[in-house]
C-alpha positions as CSV (number, residue, x, y, z in Angstrom):
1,X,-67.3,42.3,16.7
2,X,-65.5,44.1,19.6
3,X,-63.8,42.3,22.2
4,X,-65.1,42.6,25.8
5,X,-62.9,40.8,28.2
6,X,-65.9,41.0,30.7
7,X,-68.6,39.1,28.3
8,X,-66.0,36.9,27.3
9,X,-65.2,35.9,31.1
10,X,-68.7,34.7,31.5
11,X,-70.8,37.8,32.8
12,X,-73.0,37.1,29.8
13,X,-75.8,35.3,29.4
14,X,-74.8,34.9,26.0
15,X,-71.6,33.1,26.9
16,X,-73.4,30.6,28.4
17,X,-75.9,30.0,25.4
18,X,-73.1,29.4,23.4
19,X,-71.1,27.0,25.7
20,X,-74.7,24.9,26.1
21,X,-74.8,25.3,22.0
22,X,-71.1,23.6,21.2
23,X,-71.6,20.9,24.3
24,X,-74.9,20.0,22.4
25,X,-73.0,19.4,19.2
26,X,-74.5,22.3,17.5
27,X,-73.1,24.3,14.7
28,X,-71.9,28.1,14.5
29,X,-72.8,30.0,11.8
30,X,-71.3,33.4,10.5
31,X,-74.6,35.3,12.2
32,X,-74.6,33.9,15.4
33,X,-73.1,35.2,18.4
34,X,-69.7,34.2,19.3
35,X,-66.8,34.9,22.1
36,X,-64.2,37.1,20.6
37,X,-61.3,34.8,21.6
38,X,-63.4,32.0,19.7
39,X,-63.7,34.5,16.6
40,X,-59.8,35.1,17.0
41,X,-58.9,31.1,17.1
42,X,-60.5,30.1,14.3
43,X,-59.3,33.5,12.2
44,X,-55.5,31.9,13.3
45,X,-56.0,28.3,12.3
46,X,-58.0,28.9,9.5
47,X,-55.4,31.8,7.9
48,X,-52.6,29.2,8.6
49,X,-54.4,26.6,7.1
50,X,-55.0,28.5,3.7
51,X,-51.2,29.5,3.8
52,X,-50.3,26.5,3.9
53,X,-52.3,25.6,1.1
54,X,-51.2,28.3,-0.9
55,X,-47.1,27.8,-0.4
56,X,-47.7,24.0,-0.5
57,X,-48.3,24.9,-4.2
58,X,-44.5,25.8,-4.6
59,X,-42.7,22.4,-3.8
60,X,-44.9,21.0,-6.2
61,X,-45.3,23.7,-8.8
62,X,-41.7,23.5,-9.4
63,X,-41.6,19.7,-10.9
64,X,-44.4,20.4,-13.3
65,X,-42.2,20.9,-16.1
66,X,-39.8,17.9,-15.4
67,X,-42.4,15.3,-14.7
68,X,-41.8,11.8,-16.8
69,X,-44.6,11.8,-18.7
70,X,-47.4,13.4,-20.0
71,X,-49.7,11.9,-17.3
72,X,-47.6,12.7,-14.8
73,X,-47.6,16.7,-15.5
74,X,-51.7,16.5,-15.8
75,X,-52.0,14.7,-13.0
76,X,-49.5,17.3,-11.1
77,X,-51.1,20.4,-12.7
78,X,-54.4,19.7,-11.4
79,X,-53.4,19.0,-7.6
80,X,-51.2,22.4,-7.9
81,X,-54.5,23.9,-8.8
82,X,-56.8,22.1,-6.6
83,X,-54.1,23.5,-3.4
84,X,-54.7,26.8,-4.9
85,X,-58.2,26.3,-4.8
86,X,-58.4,24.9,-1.5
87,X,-56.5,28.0,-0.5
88,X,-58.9,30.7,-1.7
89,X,-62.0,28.7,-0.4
90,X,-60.5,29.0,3.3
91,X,-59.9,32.3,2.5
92,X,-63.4,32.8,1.3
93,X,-64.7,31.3,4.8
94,X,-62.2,33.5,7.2
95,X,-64.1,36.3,5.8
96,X,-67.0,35.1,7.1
97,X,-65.4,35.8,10.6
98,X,-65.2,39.6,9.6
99,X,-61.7,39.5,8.3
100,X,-60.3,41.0,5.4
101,X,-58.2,38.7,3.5
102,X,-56.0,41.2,2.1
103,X,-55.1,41.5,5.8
104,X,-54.1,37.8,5.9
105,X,-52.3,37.6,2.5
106,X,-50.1,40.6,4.0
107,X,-49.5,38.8,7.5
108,X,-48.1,35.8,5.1
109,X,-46.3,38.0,3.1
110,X,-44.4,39.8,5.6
111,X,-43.7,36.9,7.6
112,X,-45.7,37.2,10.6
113,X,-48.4,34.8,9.9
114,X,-47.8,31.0,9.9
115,X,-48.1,28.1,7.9
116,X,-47.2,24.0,7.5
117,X,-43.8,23.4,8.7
118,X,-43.4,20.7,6.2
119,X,-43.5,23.0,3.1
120,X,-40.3,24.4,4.1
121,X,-38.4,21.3,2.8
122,X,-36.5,20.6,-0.8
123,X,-37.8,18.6,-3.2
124,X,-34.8,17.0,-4.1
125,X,-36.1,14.6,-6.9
126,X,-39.2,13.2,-8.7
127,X,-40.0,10.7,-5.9
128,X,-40.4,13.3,-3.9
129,X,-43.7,14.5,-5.5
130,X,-45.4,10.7,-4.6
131,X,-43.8,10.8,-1.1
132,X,-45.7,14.0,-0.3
133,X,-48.4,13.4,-2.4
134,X,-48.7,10.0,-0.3
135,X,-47.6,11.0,3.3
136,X,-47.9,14.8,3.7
137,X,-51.6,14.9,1.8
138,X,-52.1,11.6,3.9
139,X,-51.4,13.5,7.1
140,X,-53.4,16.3,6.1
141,X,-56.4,13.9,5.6
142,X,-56.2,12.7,8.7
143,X,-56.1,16.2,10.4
144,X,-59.3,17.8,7.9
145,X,-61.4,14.5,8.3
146,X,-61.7,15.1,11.9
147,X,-62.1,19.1,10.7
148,X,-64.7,18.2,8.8
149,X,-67.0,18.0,12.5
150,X,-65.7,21.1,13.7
151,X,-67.9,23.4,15.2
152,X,-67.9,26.4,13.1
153,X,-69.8,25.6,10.0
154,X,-68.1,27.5,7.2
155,X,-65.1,25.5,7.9
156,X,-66.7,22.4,8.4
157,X,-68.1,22.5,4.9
158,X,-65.0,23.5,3.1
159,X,-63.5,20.8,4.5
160,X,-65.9,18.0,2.9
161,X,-65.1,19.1,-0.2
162,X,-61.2,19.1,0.4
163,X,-61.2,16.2,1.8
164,X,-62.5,14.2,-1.7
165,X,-59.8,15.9,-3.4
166,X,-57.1,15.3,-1.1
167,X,-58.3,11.5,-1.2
168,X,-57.4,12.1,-4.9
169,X,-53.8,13.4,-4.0
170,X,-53.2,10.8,-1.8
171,X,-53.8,8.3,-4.1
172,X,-52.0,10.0,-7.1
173,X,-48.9,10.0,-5.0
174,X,-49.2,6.7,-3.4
175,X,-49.2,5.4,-7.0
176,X,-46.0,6.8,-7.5
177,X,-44.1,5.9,-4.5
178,X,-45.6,2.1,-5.6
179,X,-44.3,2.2,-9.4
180,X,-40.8,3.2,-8.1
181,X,-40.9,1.0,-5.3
182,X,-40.9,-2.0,-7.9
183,X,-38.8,-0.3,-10.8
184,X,-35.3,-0.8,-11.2
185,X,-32.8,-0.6,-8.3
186,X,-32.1,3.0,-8.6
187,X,-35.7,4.4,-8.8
188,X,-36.0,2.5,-5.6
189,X,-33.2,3.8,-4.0
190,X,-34.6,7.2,-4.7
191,X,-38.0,6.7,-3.3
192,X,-36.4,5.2,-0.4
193,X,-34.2,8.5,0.3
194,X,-37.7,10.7,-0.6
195,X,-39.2,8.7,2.8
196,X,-36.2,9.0,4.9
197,X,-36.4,12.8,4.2
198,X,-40.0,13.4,4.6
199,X,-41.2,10.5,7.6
200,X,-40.5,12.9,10.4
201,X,-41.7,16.1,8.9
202,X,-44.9,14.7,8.4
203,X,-45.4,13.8,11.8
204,X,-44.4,17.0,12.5
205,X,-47.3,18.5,10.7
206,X,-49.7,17.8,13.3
207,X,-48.1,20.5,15.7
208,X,-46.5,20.2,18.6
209,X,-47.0,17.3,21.4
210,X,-49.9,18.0,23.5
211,X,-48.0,18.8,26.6
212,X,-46.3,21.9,24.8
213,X,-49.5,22.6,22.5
214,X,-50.6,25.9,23.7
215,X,-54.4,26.5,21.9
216,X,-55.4,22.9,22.3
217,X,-57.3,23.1,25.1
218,X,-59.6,25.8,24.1
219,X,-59.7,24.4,21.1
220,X,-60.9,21.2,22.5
221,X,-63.2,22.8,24.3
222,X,-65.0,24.6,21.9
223,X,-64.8,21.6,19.7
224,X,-62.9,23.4,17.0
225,X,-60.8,20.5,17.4
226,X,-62.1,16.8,18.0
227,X,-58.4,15.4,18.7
228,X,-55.3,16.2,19.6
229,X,-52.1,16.4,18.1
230,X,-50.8,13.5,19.2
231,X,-53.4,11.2,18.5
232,X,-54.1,12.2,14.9
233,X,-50.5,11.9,15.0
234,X,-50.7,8.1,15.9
235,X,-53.5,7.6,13.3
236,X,-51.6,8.5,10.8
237,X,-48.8,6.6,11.9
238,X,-51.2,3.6,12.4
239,X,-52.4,4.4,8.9
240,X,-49.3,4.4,7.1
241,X,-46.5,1.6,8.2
242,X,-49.0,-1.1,6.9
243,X,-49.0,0.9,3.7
244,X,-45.0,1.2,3.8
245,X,-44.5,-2.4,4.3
246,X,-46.8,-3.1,1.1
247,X,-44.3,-1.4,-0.8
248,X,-41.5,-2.4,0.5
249,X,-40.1,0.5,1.9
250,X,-39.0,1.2,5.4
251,X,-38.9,4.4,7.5
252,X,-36.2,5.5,9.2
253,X,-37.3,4.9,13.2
254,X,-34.8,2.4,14.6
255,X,-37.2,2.6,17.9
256,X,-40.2,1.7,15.5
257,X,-42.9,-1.3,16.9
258,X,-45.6,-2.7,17.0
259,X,-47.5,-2.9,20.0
260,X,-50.1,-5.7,20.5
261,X,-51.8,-4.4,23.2
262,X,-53.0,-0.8,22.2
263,X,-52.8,-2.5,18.6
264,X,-50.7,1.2,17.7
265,X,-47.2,1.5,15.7
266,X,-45.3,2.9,19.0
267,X,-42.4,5.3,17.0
268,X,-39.5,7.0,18.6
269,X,-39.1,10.6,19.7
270,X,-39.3,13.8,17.6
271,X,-36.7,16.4,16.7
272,X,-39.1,19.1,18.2
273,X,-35.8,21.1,18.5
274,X,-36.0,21.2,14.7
275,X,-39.5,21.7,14.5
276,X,-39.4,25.1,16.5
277,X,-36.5,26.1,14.3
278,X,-38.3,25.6,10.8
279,X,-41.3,27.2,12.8
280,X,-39.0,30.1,13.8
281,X,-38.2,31.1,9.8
282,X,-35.0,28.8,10.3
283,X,-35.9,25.6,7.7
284,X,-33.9,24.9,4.8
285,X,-36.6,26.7,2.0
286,X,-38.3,29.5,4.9
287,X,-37.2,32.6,2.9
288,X,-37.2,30.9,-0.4
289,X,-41.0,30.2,-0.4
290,X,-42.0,33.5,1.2
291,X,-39.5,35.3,-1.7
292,X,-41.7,33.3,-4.0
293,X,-44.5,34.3,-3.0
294,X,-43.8,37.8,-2.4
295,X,-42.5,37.5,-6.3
296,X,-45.9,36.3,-7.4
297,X,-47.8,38.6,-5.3
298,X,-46.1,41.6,-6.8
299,X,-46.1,40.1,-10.4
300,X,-50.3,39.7,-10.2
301,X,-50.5,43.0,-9.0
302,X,-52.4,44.3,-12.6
303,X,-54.0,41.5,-12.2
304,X,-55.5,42.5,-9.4
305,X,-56.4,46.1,-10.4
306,X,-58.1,44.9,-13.6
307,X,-60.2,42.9,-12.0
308,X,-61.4,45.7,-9.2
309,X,-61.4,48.4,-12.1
310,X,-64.0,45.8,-14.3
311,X,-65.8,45.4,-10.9
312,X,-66.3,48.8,-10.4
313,X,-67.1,49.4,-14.5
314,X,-69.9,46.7,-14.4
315,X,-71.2,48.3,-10.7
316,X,-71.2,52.0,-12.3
317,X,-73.2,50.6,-15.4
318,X,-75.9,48.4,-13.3
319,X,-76.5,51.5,-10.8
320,X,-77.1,53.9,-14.5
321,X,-79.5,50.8,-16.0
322,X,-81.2,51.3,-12.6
């Protein structure tokens, strides 16, 4: 699709169509006419989205081997694999938008393409995998739920089925923030220090406040996005303290309160400043996770060619049988 700024500004009559179409609810398909600068919006969240997915493997991947029980490495293994999953499915409905995803896997690669803050943070013990299994998959929940109505329809659909396995990640980690909750001093202690680590990078996931949230607006508009940041940001928080104080755990938010009259947790201010610099390539695991990832990307290569070079076998032999 090529741009034109003038079709775009409104000069069409298909702009119009389309604006009537999203304020009637109604959902885009892969065929139907779009804006270019709607085309473009949904190619950037949806590519950051299934980076995200696919580095959010790493913090994870890397405890596999020194989980405490059998179980616990199943139970790890398959949510690893469902985040790779859920990364090649986005993948699968970018290209829908006339992208190639090669074009997006080398955008990630080399750094100019964007994912999750929070995967650019240590996992420092085994506590940590319940923490983000129960607060960063919980924030992402609350963010692909309301994705889940978006207005472009390929997306909309992958998230349904996400979302059910997402519930299942949730829960998984939530179990294990519980048992260590009520273990023995230590193993408390330790999933204690997992939530002090990882409470404010969570609500950092859902992006920046709304006054400094540049896309929002259009996104709004368009209905890409139902809310905004900050209040699936208050959801979540809303969501989660009840399920904090069940445990028996705190989180580290002096300013923290409840507030009778909007019936909302009220939490203090966020270190946006930090934010923007883990955004930037600054975090403490930036360069680690894209020299991972650049590692693996490189390792699969023969993977890669085998699989074209049997595509093109099997092609070449149908086309003969023809």
């Amino acid at each position: 699709m090529t741009p034109n700024p003038a079709l775009d500004a409104g000069e069409d009559p298909r702009v119009a169509a389309f604006e009537a179409r999203i304020a009637a609810g109604e959902s885009i398909e892969p065929k139907d006419w779009m804006p270019e600068r709607y085309r473009k919006q949904l190619i950037r969240m949806m590519s950051q989205h299934a980076h995200s997915e696919v580095v959010g493997m790493l913090p994870e991947g890397n405890w596999i081997t020194r989980a405490p029980s059998l179980r616990r490495k199943m139970s790890l293994i398959a949510k690893v694999q469902d985040e790779g999953g859920h990364g090649l499915y986005i993948y699968c409905g970018t290209e829908t938008l006339g992208v190639d995803r090669q074009e997006l896997v080398e955008q990630l690669l080399n750094g100019t393409a964007k994912y999750s803050s929070i995967f650019n943070y240590p996992t420092l013990s085994w506590a940590d995998m319940g923490v983000i299994g129960w607060l960063v998959d919980g924030a992402a929940i609350v963010n692909q739920t309301i994705l889940a109505k978006t207005s472009y329809g390929p997306y909309a659909r992958a998230m349904i089925r996400i979302c059910k396995e997402e519930n299942f990640h949730k829960r998984q980690g939530y179990e294990i923030v519980a048992t260590l909750a009520k273990g023995t001093p230590a193993q408390k202690a330790m999933v204690q220090d997992a939530v002090n680590r990882w409470w404010w990078p969570s609500l950092m996931m859902f992006g920046p406040s709304d006054t400094d949230s540049p896309n929002s607006g259009e996104l709004l508009r368009w209905k890409v996005k139902r809310k905004t940041n900050d209040e699936l940001r208050q959801r979540f928080v809303n969501l989660t303290i009840p399920q904090v104080q069940a445990v028996g755990l705190t989180v580290p938010d002096p300013d923290l309160r409840y507030d009778a009259a909007t019936e909302n947790w009220l939490f203090g201010p966020i270190d946006w400043a930090e934010f923007n610099e883990v955004i930037r390539g600054n975090g403490p695991c930036n360069k680690e996770r894209l020299a991972a990832r650049r590692e693996a990307h490189e390792a699969g290569q023969w993977v890669r060619e085998a699989a074209t070079a049997y595509a093109a076998k099997h092609e070449r032999r149908s086309t003969e049988a023809a």
